[in-house]
N, C-alpha and C positions, 0 to 999 in steps of 0.2 A: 661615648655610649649614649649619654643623653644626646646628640644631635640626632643620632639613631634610631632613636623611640620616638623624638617628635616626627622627623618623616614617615617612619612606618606609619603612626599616629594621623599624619594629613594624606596620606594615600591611601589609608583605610577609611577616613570620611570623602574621600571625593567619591571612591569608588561605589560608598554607601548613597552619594549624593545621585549618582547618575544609577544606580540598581533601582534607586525610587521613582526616577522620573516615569512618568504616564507613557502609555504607548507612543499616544499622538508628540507629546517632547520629543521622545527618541526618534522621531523620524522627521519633526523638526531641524533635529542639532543634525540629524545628517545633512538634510538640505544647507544647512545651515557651512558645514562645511564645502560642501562641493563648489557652493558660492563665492566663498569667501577669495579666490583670487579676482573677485570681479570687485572688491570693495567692502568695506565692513557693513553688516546687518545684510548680507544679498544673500536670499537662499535660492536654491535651483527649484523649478518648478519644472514636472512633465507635462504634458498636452498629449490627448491622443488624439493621431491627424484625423480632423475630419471631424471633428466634436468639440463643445464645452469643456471637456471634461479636463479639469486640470488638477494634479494629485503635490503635494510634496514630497520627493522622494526618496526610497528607500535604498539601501545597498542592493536588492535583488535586481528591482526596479531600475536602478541605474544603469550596472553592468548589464543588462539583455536590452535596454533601452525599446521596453515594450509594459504595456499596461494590457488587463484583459488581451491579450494574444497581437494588439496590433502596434503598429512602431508609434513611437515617443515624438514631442518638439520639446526639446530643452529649453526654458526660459528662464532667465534670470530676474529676480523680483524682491522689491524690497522684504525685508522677513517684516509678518505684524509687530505695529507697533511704530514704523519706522518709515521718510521718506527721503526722499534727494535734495540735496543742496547745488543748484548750480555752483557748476564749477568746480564741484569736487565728485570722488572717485566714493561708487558705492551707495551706501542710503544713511551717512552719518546721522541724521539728523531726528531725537525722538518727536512722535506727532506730540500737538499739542495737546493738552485735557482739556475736551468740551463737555457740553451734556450728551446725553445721547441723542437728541435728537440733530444734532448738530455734527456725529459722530458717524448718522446716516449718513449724512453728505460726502461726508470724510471717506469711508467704505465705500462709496457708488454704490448706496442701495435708497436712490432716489426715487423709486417706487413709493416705498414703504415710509419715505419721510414725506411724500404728497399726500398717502393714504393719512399719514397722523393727522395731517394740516385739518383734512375732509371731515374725520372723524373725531375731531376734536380733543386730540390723543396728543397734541404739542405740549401743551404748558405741563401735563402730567409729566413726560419725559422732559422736559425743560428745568423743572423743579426737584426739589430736594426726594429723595428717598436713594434706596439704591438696589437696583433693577437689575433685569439679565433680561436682554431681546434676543431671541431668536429671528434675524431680521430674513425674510424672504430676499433671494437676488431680485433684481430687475427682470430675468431671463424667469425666477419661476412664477413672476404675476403674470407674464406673457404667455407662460403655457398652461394659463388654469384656463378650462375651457369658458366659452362668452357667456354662456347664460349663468354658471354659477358664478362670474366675477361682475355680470351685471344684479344680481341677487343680492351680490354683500354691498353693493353702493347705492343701490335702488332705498332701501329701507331706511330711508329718514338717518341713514349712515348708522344704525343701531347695531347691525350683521354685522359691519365694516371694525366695530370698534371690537365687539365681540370676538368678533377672528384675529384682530391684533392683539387684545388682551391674551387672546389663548397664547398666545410665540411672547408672551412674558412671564417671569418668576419673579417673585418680587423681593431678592437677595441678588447679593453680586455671586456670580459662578462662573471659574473659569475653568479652562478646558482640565485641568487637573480638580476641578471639583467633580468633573461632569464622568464619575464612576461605572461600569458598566454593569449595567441591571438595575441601577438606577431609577428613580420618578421623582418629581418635584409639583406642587400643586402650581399650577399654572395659576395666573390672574383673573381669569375667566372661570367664575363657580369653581373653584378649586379643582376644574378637570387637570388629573394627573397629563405630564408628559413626560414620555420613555424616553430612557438614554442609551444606548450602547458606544461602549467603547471598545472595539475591536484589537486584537494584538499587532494587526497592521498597520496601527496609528489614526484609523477613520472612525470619527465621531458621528453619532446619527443621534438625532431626538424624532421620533416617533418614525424616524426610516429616512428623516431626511439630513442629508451628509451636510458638515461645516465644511463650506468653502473659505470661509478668514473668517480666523479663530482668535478670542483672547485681546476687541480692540476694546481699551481704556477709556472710560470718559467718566467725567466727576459724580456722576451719579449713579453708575454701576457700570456694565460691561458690554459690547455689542459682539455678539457671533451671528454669521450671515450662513445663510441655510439655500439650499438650492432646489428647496420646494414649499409651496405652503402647504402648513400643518391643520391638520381639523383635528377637533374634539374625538375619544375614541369614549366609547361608551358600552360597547358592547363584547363580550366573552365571545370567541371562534367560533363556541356551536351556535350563538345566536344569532353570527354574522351567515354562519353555512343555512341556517335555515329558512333566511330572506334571501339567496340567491336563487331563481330559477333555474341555472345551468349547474346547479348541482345536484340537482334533486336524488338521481343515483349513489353519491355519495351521502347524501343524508341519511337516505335507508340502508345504508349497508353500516355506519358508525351506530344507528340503532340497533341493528341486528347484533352486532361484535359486542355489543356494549361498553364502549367507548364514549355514550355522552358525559357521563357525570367526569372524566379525564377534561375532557375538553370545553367544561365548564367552571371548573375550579381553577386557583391557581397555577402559575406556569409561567415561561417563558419560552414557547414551542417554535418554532417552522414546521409547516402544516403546507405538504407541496398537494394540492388538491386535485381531483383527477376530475374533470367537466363530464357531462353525461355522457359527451363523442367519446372520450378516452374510452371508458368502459365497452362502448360501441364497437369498437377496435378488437376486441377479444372473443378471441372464438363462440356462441352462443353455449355449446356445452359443457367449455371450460370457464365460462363466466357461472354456470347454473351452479357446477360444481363448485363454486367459492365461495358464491352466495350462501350455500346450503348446510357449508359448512364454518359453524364459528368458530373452528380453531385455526384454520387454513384462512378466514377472513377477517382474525383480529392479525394475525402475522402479514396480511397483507397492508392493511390501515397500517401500523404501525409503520410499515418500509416506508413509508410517505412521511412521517414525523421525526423530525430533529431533537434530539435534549434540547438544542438552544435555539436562542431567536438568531436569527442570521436576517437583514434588510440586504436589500438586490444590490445598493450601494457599497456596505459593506465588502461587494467580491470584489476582490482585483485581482484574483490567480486564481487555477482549479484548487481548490480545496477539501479532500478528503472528510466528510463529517459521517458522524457516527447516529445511524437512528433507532428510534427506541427497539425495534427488533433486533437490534445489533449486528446491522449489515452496514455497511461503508457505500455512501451516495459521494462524489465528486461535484462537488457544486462550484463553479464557475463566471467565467462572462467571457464576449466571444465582441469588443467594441462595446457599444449601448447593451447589447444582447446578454440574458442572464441564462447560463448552459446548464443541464443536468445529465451528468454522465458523460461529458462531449456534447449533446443534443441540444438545441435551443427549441425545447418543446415546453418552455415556463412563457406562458401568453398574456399572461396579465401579475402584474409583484406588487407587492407592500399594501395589501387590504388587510389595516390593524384592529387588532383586538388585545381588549383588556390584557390578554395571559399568551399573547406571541404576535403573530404574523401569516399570512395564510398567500401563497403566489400560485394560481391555476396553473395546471398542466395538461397538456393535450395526448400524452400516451400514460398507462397503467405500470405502474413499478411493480411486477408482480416479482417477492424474495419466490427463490428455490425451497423453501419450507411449504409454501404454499402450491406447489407443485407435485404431482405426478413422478414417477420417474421415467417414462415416457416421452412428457412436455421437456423435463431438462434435459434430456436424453439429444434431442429436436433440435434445443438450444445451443448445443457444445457441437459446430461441425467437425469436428477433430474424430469424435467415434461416430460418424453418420452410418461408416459402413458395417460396425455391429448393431445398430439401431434397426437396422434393416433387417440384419440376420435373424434379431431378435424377434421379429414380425415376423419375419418367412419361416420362422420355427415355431412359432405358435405360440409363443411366451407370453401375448401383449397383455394377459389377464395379472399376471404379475407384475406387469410395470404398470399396468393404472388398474389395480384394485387395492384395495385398505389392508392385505398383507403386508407384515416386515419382514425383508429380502433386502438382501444386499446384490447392485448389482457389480458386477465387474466388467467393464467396456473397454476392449483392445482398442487404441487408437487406429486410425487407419492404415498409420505405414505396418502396423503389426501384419495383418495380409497380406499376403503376396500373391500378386494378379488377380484376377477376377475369382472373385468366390461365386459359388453356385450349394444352394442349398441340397445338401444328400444326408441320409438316413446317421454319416457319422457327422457330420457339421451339427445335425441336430440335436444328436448326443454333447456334441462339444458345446457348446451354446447352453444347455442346461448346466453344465460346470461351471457355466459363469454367474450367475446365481445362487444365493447364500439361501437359505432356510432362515437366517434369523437377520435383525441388523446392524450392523457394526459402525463403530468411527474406527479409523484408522489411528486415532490416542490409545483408544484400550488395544491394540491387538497388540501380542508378546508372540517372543521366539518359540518355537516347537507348540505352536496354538495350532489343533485340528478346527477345521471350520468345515462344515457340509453342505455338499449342492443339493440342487435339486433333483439330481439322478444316483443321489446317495453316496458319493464319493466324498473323500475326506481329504480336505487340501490344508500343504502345511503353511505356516507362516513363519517366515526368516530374518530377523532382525541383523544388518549390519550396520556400519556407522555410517555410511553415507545414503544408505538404501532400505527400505520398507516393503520386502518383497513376500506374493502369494506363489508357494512351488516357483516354477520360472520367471514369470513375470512381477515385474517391480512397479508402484504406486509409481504414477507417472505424474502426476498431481494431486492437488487437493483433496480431502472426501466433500462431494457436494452432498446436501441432506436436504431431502425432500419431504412431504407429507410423512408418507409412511415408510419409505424408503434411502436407503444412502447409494451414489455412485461411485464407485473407485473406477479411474480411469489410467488404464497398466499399458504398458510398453511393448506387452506381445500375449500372444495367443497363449492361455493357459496348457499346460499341457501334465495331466494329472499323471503319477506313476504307475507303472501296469504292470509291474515286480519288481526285482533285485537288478542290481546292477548284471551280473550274470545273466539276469533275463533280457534286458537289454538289449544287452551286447550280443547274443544267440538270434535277436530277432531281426538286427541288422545287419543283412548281407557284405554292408562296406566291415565288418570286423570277424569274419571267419576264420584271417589267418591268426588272430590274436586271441581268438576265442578257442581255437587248437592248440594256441603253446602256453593258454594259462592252463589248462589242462596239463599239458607234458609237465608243466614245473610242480605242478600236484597243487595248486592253488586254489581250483574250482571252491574247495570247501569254505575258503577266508572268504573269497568273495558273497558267499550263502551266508556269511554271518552277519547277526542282527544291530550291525556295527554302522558307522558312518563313511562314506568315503568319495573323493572326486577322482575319480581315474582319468587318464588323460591316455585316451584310445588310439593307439597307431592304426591307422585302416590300413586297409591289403593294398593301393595303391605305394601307402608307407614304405611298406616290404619290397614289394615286388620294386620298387627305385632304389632299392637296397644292394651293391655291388654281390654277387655271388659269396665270394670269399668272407663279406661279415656276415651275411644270414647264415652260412653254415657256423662259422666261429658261435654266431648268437645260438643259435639249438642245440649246439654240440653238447655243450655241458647243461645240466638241467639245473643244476643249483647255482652256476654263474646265471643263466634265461631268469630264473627266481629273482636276482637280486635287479638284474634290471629292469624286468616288471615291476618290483615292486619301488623302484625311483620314479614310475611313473603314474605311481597311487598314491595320492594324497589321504592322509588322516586326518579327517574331519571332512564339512562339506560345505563348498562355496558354489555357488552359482556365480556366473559373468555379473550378472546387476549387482553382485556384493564385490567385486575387484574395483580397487582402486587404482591409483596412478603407482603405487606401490605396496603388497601384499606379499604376506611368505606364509610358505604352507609346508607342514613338515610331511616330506614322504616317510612310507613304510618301513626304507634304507635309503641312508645316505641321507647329508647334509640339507638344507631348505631348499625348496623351490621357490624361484621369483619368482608373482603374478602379476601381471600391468594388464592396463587400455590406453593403447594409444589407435587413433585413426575408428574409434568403435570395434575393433578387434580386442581380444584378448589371447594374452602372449604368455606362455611357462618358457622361464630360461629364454625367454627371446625368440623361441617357436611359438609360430603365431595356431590358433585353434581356428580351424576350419567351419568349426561344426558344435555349438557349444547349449549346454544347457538340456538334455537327454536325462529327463528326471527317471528316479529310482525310488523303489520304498527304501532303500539305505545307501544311496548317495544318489552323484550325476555323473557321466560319462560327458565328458567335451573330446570332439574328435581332433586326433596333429596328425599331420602327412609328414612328420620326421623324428627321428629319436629323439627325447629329451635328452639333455648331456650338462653335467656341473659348470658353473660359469668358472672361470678363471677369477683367482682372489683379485682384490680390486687392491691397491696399492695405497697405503697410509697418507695423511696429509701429510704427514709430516718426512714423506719416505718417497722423495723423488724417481722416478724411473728413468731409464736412460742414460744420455752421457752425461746428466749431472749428477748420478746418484754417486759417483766415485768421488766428483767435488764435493757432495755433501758429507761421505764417509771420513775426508782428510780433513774439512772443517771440525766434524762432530770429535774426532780425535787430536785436533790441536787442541782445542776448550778442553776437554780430559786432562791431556798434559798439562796448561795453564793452572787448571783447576789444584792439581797434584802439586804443583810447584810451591815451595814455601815462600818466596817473594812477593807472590800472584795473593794467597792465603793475607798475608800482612797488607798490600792493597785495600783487601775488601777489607778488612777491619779496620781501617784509619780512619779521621776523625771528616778529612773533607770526602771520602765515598759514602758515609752516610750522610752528609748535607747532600751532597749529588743524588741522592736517592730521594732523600726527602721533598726536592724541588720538582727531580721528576713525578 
């Protein structure tokens, strides 16, 4: 028992050991693994063809063997920390501990140990104290453009030392110090630099990512960065109001009232839209956003992240959430930083104090800040009620500041070419609510009214959210003043009783004569519920001579099987399931399915479905409904073995009955036998 508790005991601290490790660890130790048949301390590196860009990898990462969307080069590398020993397997061998400046060399960030030499920066890292460099690679002094790297070396080497002091902290921190949302005073005037640590394992200080991480040397710590870093000094809106190409968006964050947000505190992504963006959008539907600040703080906002996210930071689409609380997918497509799919981010990581701010070249306009018109425009799926809705004369309701709900048949809901006529345009105004709704609050037996006065009900099933016949086909989108619900068919309001119905439709003449004969008319005029499932006259008339008369002959036999083909209560096809029972009026349940988009009673498929009523629906069959045959027990074979299973079920009887059998089961090894089983 004690050997017991100490295991439990050490597999409850490891487990604790690695639940603590830092992001960037865990995607370490996996590199860390992958490697390891190549030799102790080897972790696997990915490369993406065609680029710098080299990542340590992650289980996602490995098995699709792709970064940002493009293929991987698998490379094997010693893990920090660690180099090769000719002649043997792997990278046995821990580096030595130097100073850091020494440590430069060691890392190939021989850039950055010339710059010290220049700048007078040697004996400081040579000497005692204990440091964290942020060391620039070699590749990012090479692509700071000429004139600002001729700038920091021009100046009596004052700028040079300056920019180096800033990529220092004057403690050791290693990548498990380096917390995310983090700052540290830098050596230079104590300008802070930013840390993020990402759940991806990518470390960034002020946006720019650790390329080797965590190297050792006797007087603090070296992590190499694959950019140089500048002083940040300035809060987002200070930065938005020294750029030129934002100027549009400057006065529209005025207008919203959004500066004091974006001057305080934070940690933001701010995807900023250049003055061409706004350019891009219609001139009236720009006037209208401008003029309106509730519609153009909900747009600002679609542009803002809770968190700071650096262009580095992506290595997959990632889903984020922004302060309007719509979902941006934010990206990389190789070098390329995506939004939405698109690579319309033109310029990334211009920092400020309180986030991060990456141009964008098109307008994130959210569906709140919308017409229902404009999303109407947007969803090609209901193009062809969009249109109706214009050829009827509605459009004052889809872009003006009433709340209306609207309702938008997708297109396959039509069939063939529609043409606007005096009933289309009656029908069209049904689609149209008086007030506006989300489809969370709407309940069962809710009247809802259109705009030509009629009263449509609402049908709550479990798999379905349906108005009258047609069922929410998607989403509610929610616009300015308006919501869309986008349904699956052409509303179709009811225009009496069941009775009326079925009088108004010539395919049910012969059925609408023998609810009559059976004396029925009056049940069906009751203010009851019900789905009848309608034989048409074709039904009959395919009906052998000899049973249409048997059926009419008797009136009160005609009664009982009418009424096996009236369901009690009311379902519409959008509430059938893959399996539904529905109790007729007489006689046992009816089965309801959808298989093939048909729906089927008893395995008669419904021709014709969905014939709303003010107290039920008529679905048309072209054959009798008729009782299924019982379905046969699991445990109750059919055919030639049912006789084998009767002779077995009855020898276990006999066994059972026998005193020998009895003295069996109670002996001392059939309960061991049981127990083991």
């Amino acid at each position: 028992m004690k050997g017991l508790t100490l295991a439990a005991l050490a597999v409850t601290l490891i487990a604790t050991v690695f639940a603590t490790k830092s992001p960037y660890q865990a995607v370490l130790q996996h590199s860390r693994i992958r490697g390891r048949q190549h030799g102790p301390n080897v972790c696997a590196m990915q490369r993406i063809r065609g680029t710098d860009k080299k990542y340590f990898t992650n289980c996602k990462q490995w098995y699709h063997r792709k970064i940002c969307g493009k293929p991987t080069v698998i490379s094997y590398e010693c893990c920090p920390g660690y180099e090769k020993v000719v002649g043997e397997k792997g990278c046995p061998a821990a580096l030595p501990l130097v100073n850091i400046y020494n440590t430069l060399g060691v890392v190939g960030a021989t850039t950055t140990r010339m710059y010290s030499e220049r700048a007078k920066l040697q004996e400081e890292i040579e000497g005692p104290g204990s440091f964290t460099f942020f060391s620039p690679s070699n590749e990012a002094w090479a692509e700071l453009p000429t004139e600002i790297l001729d700038a920091l070396v021009s100046n009596v080497n004052i700028e040079l030392l300056n920019a180096l002091h800033y990529h220092m902290v004057n403690q050791r921190l290693t990548s498990d110090d380096l917390k995310h949302g983090s700052s540290f005073p830098s050596m230079y005037q104590d300008f802070n630099i930013q840390i993020h640590h990402y759940p991806n394992g990518v470390v960034t200080v002020n946006c720019a990512r650790l390329v080797k991480t965590d190297q050792h040397a006797t007087n603090g710590i070296v992590h190499v960065v694959n950019r140089v870093i500048t002083a940040i000094t300035n809060n987002i809106h200070s930065f938005l109001e020294t750029v030129d190409d934002l100027e549009t968006l400057r006065t529209a964050v005025a207008a919203a009232g959004l500066t004091a947000m974006l001057e305080n505190e934070g940690s933001y992504t701010v995807f900023a839209p250049t003055n061409e963006a706004f350019e891009k959008i219609p001139p009236d539907m720009l006037s209208r956003i401008l003029g309106d600040p509730v519609a153009l703080k909900d747009l600002l906002n679609n542009h803002i992240l809770k968190n700071m996210y650096c262009a580095d930071s992506i290595v997959s689409g990632t889903p984020l959430e922004t302060l309007q609380g719509t979902v941006l997918e934010v990206g990389c497509d190789g070098e390329e930083m995506t939004l939405n799919g698109k690579a319309i981010i033109t310029t990334k990581d211009h920092l400020g104090t309180n986030g991060v701010v990456h141009y964008i070249n098109e307008l994130l306009i959210p569906d709140s800040a919308k017409t229902l018109k404009e999303i109407a425009e947007g969803v090609p799926q209901v193009s062809t009620a969009t249109k109706l809705f214009e050829d009827a004369g509605l459009n004052r309701y889809l872009t003006g500041t009433e709340a209306v709900t609207m309702i938008a048949p997708q297109n396959y809901a039509f069939k063939g070419s529609v043409t606007m006529t005096p009933e289309m345009r009656k029908a069209m105004k049904n689609h149209i609510l008086k007030e506006r709704l989300s489809s969370k609050s709407l309940y069962h037996d809710q009247k809802l009214e259109t705009l030509s006065g009629n009263k449509l009900r609402v049908f709550m099933y479990r798999n379905n959210l349906c108005i009258e016949n047609a069922c929410i086909a998607a989403h509610d989108i929610n616009g300015r003043y308006g919501t869309m619900f986008a349904v699956d068919k052409v509303l179709a309001p009811p225009m009496g009783n069941v009775m009326d119905v079925l009088k108004a439709d010539n395919r049910f003449s012969i059925l609408v004569d023998l609810i009559q004969k059976a004396g029925m008319t009056e049940l069906l005029n009751q203010n009851r519920v019900y789905t009848i499932f309608a034989l048409t006259d074709e039904a009959f008339r395919a009906m052998p001579p000899a049973d249409f008369n048997k059926l009419t002959r008797d009136d009160k036999e005609l009664a009982k099987v009418l009424k096996y083909h009236i369901g009690d209560g009311f379902i519409i096809s959008g509430g059938v399931t893959s399996h539904n029972r529905l109790k007729p009026l007489l006689g046992e349940k009816l089965e309801l399915g959808i298989r093939n988009s048909t729906m089927y009673v008893n395995r008669v498929p419904v021709v014709d479905s969905d014939l709303m009523a003010t107290n039920g629906v008529v679905h048309a069959i072209a054959s009798v409904i008729k009782p299924l045959p019982p379905k046969a027990g699991r445990d109750q074979p059919e055919g030639a073995s049912a006789s084998r299973y009767s002779a077995v079920r009855a020898g276990i009887q006999v066994m059972k009955n026998d005193d020998l059998f009895q003295k069996v089961l109670k002996s001392q090894s059939s309960k061991t036998m049981s127990r083991v089983q």
